[in-house]
LUMDREN-362571 format. One record per residue (C-alpha): residue number from 1; x negated, y negated, z. Coordinates in steps of 0.2 Angstrom, whole numbers, plus 2048, in hexadecimal, padded with zeros to 3 digits. Example, Ala and Ser with C-alpha at 12.3 -4.5 7.8 and 13.67 -1.06 7.14 Angstrom:
% LUMDREN-362571
+-----+------+-------+-----+
|   k | east | north |  up |
+-----+------+-------+-----+
|   1 |  7C2 |   816 | 827 |
|   2 |  7BC |   805 | 824 |
+-----+------+-------+-----+
This chain:
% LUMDREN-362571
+-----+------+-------+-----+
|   k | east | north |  up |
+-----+------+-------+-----+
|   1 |  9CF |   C52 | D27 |
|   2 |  9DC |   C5F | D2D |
|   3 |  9DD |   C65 | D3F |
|   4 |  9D7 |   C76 | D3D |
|   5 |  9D9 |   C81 | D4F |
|   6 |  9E0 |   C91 | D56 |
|   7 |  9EE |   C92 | D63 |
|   8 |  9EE |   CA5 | D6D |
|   9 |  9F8 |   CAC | D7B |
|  10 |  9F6 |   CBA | D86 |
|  11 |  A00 |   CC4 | D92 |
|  12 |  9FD |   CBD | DA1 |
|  13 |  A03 |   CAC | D98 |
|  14 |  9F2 |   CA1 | D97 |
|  15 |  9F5 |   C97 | D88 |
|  16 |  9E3 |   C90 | D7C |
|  17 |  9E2 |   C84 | D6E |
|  18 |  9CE |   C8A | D67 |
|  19 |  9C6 |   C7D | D5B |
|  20 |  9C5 |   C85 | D4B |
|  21 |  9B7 |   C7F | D44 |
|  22 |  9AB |   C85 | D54 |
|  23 |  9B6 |   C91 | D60 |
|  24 |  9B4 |   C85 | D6D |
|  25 |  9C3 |   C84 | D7A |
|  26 |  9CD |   C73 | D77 |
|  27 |  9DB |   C78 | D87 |
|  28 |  9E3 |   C85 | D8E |
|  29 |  9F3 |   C86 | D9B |
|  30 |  9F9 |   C96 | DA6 |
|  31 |  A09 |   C96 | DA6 |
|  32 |  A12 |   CA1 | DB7 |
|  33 |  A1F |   CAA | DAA |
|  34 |  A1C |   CB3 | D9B |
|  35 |  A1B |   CA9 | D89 |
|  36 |  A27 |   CB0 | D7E |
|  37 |  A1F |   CA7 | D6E |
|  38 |  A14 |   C9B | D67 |
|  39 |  A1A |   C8F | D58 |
|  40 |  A10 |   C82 | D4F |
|  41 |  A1A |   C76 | D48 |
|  42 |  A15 |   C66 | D3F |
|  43 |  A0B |   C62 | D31 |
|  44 |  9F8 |   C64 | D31 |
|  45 |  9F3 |   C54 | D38 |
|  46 |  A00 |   C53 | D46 |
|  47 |  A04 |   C65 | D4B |
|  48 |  A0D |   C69 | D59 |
|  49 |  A0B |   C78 | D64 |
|  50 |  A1D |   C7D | D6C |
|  51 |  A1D |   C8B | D7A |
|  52 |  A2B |   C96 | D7C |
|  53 |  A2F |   C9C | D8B |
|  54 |  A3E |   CA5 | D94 |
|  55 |  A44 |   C94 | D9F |
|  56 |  A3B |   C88 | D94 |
|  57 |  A33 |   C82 | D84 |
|  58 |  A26 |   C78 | D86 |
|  59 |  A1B |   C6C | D75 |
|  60 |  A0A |   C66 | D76 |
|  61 |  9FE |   C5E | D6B |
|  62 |  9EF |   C69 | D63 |
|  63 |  9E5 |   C60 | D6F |
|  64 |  9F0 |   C65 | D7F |
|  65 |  9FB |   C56 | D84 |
|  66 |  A0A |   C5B | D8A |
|  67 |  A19 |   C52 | D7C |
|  68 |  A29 |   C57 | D82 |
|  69 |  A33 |   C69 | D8C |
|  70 |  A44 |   C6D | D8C |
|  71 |  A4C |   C79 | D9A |
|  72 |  A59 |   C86 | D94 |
|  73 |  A65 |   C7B | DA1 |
|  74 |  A62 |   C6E | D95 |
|  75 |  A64 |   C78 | D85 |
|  76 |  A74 |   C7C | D89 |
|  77 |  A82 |   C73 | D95 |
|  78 |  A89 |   C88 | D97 |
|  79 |  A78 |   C87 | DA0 |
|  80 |  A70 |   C99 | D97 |
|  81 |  A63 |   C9F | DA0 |
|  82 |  A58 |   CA5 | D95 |
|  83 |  A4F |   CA2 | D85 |
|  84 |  A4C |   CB1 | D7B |
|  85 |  A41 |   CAD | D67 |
|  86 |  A40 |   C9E | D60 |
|  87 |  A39 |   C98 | D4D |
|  88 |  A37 |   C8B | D43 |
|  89 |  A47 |   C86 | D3A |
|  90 |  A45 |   C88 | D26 |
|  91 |  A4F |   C79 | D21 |
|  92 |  A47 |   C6C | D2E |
|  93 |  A35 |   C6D | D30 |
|  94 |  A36 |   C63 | D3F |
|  95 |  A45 |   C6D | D48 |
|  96 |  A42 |   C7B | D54 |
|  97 |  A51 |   C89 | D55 |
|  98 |  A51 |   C95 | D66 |
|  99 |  A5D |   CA0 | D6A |
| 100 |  A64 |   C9D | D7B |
| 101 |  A6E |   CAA | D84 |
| 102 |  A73 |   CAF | D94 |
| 103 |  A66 |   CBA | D9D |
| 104 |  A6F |   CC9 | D99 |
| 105 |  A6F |   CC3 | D85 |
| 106 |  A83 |   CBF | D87 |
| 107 |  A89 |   CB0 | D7E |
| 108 |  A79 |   CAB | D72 |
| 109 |  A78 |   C99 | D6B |
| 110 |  A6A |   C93 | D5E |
| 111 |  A64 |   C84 | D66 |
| 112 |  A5E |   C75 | D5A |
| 113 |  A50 |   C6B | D61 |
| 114 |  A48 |   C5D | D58 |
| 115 |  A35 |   C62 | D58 |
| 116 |  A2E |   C50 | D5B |
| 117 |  A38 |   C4C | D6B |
| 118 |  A40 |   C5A | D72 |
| 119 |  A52 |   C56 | D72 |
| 120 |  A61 |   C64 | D6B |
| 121 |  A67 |   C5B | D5A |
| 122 |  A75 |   C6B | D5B |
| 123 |  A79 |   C7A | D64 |
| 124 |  A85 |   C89 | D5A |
| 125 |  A8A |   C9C | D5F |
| 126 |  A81 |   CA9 | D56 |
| 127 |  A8A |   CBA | D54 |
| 128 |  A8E |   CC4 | D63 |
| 129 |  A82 |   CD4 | D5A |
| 130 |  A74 |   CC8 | D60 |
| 131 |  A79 |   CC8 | D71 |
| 132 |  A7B |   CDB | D72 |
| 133 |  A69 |   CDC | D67 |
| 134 |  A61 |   CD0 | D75 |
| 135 |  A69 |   CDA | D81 |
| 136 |  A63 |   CEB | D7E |
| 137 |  A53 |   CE6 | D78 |
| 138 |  A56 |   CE8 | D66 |
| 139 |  A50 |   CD9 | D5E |
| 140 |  A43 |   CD3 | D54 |
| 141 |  A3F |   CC3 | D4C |
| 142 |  A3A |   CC1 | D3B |
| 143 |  A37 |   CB2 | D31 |
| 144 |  A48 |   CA6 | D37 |
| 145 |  A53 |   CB5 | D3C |
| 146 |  A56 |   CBF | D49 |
| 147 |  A58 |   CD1 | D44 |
| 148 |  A62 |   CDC | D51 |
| 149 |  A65 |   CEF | D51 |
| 150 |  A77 |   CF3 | D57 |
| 151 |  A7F |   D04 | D55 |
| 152 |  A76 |   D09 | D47 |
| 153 |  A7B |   CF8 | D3D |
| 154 |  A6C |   CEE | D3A |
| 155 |  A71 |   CD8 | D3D |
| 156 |  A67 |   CCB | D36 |
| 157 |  A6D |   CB9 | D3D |
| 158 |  A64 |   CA9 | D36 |
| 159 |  A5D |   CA3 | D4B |
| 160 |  A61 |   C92 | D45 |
| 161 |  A73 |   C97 | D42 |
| 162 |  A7F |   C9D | D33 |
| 163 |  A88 |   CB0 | D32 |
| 164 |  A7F |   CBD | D31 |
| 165 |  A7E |   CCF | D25 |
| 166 |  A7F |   CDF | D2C |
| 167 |  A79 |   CEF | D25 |
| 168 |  A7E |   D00 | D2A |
| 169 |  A70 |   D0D | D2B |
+-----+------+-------+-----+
């Protein structure tokens, strides 16, 4: 039988895995900074929960056991100072992409990292419109990209790497 469950966040960063089948609360964790995102990752019978967070993503098991994290220090050897999205990659289930970038959103880098075990398979530049996007506050995430409003040209950038298309408005 598949694990069936529900993961939530909320502002103050208090992280819950609910049991699906009752609502009763499997685990929870407060975290002192914000949580950027929630991802879950894996197939049914082994998901993983990976928490995203400005200085750190963090994976845990559906029922709470702490797997693996991975410090923006360790991301990156630039030492970046922030993480800022993060999705599943759409190629490799089991392969994480975060954009890393300094806290200012200078020099942004999609981070690999390998689901099961935390470690960055590869690290590559994404354009410099995501920097400026991160920057001002003008980026969203949709599906695997990250989409950046910079004056008036619309950017999509795949997060796990590649160029991206602009589109004037």
């Amino acid at each position: 039988a598949a694990n069936r469950g529900l993961v939530s966040v909320t502002e103050s960063g208090s992280v819950q895995s609910w049991k699906g089948t009752t609502g009763d609360l499997i685990w929870q964790r407060d975290y002192s900074e914000p949580v950027l995102d929630l991802l879950l990752l894996g197939p049914a019978a082994k998901q993983t929960v990976a928490v995203l967070r400005k200085g750190e993503i963090e994976a845990r098991t559906m029922a709470g056991k702490h797997e693996w994290s991975l410090t923006t220090s360790q991301a990156d050897s630039g030492l970046k100072a922030a993480f800022w999205a993060a999705t599943a990659s759409p190629d490799d289930a089991g392969t994480i992409c975060a954009i890393n970038a300094e806290a200012d959103g200078g020099s942004p880098t999609s981070v690999h990292v390998k689901a099961d075990t935390g470690k960055v398979a590869k690290t590559e530049e994404l354009p410099k419109a995501v920097g400026t996007g991160l920057r001002r506050g003008t980026f969203m995430v949709v599906d695997a990209f990250v989409v950046t409003l910079v004056k008036g040209q619309l950017h999509a950038a795949p997060m796990c790497g590649g160029g991206d298309s602009s589109y004037d408005l």
